[in-house]
Backbone as numpy.savetxt, mean C-alpha at the origin, in Angstrom:
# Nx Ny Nz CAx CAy CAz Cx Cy Cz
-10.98 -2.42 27.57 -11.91 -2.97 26.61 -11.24 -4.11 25.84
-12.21 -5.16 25.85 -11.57 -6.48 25.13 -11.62 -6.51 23.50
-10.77 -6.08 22.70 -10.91 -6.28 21.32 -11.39 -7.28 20.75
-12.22 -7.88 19.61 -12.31 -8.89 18.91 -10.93 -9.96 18.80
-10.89 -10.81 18.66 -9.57 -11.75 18.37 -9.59 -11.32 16.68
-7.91 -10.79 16.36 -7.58 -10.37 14.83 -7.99 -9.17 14.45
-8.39 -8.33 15.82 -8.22 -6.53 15.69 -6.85 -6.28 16.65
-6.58 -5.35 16.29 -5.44 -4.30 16.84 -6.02 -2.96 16.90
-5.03 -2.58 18.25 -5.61 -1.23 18.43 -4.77 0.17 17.76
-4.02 -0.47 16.33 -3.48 0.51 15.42 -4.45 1.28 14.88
-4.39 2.51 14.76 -5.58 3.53 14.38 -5.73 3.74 13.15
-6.52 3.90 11.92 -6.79 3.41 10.43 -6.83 5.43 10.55
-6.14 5.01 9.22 -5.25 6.85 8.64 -6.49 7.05 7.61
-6.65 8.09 7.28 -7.75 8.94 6.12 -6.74 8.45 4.63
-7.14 8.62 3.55 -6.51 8.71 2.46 -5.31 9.42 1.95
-5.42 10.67 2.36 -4.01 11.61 2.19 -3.17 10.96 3.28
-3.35 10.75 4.31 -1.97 10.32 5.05 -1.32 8.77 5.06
-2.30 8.26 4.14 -2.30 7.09 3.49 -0.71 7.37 2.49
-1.82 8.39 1.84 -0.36 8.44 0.08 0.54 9.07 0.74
0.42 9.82 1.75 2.16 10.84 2.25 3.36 9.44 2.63
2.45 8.70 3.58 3.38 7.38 3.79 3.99 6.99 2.42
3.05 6.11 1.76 3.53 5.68 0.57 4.43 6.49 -0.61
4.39 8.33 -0.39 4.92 8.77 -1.20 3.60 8.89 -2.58
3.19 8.82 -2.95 1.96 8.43 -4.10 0.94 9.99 -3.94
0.27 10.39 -5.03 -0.44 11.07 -4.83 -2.09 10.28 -4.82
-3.26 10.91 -3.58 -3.93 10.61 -3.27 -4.67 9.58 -4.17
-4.78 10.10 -5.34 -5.90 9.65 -6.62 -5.27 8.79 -7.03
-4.34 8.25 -6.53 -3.59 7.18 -7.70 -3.71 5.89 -6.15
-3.44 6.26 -4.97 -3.93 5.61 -3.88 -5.33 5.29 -3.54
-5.98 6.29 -3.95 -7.76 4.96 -3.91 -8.16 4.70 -5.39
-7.39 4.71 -6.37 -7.53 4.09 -7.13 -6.72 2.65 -7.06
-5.69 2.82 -6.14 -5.60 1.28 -5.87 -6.74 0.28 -5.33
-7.19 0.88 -4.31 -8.07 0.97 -3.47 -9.32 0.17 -4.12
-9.65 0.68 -4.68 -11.11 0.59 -5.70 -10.62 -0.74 -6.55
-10.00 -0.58 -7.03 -9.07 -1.74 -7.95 -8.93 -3.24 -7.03
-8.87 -2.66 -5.53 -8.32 -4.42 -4.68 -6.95 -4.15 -4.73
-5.75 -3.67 -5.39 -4.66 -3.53 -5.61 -4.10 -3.46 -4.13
-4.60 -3.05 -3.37 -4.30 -2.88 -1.97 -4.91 -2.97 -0.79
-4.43 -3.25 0.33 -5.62 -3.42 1.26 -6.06 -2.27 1.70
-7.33 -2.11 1.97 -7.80 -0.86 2.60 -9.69 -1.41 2.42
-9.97 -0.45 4.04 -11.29 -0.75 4.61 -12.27 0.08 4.06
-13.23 -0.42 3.13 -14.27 1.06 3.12 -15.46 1.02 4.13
-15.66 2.62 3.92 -16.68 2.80 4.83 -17.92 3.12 3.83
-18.75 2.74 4.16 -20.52 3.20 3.37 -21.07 2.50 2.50
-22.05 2.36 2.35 -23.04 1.83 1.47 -23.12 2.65 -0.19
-22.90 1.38 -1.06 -23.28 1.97 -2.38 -21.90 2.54 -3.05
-22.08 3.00 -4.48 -20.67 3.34 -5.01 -19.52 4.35 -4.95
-20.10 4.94 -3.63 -19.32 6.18 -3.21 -19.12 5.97 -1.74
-17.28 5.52 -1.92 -16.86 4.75 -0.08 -15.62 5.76 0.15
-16.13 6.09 1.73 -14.63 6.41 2.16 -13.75 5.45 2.59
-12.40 5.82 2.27 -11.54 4.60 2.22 -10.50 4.98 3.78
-9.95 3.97 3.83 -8.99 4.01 5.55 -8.26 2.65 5.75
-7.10 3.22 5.85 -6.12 2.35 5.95 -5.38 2.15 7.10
-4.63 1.06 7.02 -3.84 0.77 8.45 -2.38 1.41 7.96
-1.17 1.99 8.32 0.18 2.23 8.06 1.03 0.65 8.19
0.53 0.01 9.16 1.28 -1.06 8.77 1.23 -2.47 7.71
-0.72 -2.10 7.74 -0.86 -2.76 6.33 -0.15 -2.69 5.11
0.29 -1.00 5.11 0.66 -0.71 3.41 1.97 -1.45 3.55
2.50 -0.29 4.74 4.32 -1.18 4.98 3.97 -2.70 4.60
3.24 -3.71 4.78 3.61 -4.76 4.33 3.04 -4.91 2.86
2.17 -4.04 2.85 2.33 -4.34 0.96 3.23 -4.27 0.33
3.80 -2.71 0.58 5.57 -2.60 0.29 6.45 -3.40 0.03
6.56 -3.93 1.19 7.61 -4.93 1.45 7.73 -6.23 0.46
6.43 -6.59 0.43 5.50 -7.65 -0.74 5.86 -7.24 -1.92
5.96 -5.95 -2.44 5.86 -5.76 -3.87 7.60 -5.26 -4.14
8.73 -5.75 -3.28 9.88 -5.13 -3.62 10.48 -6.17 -4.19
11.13 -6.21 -5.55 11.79 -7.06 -6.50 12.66 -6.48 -6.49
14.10 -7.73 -6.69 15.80 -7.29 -6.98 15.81 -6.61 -8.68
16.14 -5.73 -8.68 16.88 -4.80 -9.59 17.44 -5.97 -10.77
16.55 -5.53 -12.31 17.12 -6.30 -13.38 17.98 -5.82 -14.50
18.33 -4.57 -13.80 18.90 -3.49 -14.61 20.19 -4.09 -15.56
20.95 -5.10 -15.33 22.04 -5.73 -15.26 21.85 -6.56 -16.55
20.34 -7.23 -16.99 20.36 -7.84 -17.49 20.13 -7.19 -19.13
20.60 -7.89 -20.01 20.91 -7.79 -21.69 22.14 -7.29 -21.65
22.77 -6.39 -20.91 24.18 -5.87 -20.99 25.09 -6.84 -21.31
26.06 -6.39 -22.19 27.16 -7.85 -22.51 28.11 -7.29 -20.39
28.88 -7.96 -20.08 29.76 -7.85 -18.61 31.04 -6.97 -19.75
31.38 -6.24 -18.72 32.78 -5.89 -19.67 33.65 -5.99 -18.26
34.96 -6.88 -18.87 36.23 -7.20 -18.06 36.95 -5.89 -17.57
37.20 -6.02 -16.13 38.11 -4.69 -16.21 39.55 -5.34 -16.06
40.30 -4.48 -16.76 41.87 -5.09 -16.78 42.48 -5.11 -15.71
């Protein structure tokens, strides 16, 4: 079967196996969801959607949202002798 051009045949995960990847508990994951905060596909008409995600989508959200460590900064440096 010929896919659309810009589908893949990666299989879209339910919500809980969504947040197990990410580590996150469910409700705080389609509340991204709902928000736009993340990508994810809904399904249905009207204000009550089931949500479904790709695993490699999130991995690249991830990846997107990882900043170097500022922990370092306001500290005076102290010399070691």
């Amino acid at each position: 079967m010929q896919l659309p051009m810009g589908f893949t045949h990666e299989q879209f995960v339910d919500g809980q196996r969504a947040a197990d990847f990410l580590g996150v508990p469910r409700k705080t994951l389609l509340s991204l969801a709902r928000r736009g905060s993340i990508l994810a596909h809904p399904l249905g008409e009207g204000m009550r959607h089931t949500w479904r995600f790709r695993i490699s989508e999130l991995a690249s959200w991830v990846q997107s949202k990882t900043v170097e460590s500022d922990s370092h900064r306001g500290r005076k440096e102290e010399k070691i002798p």
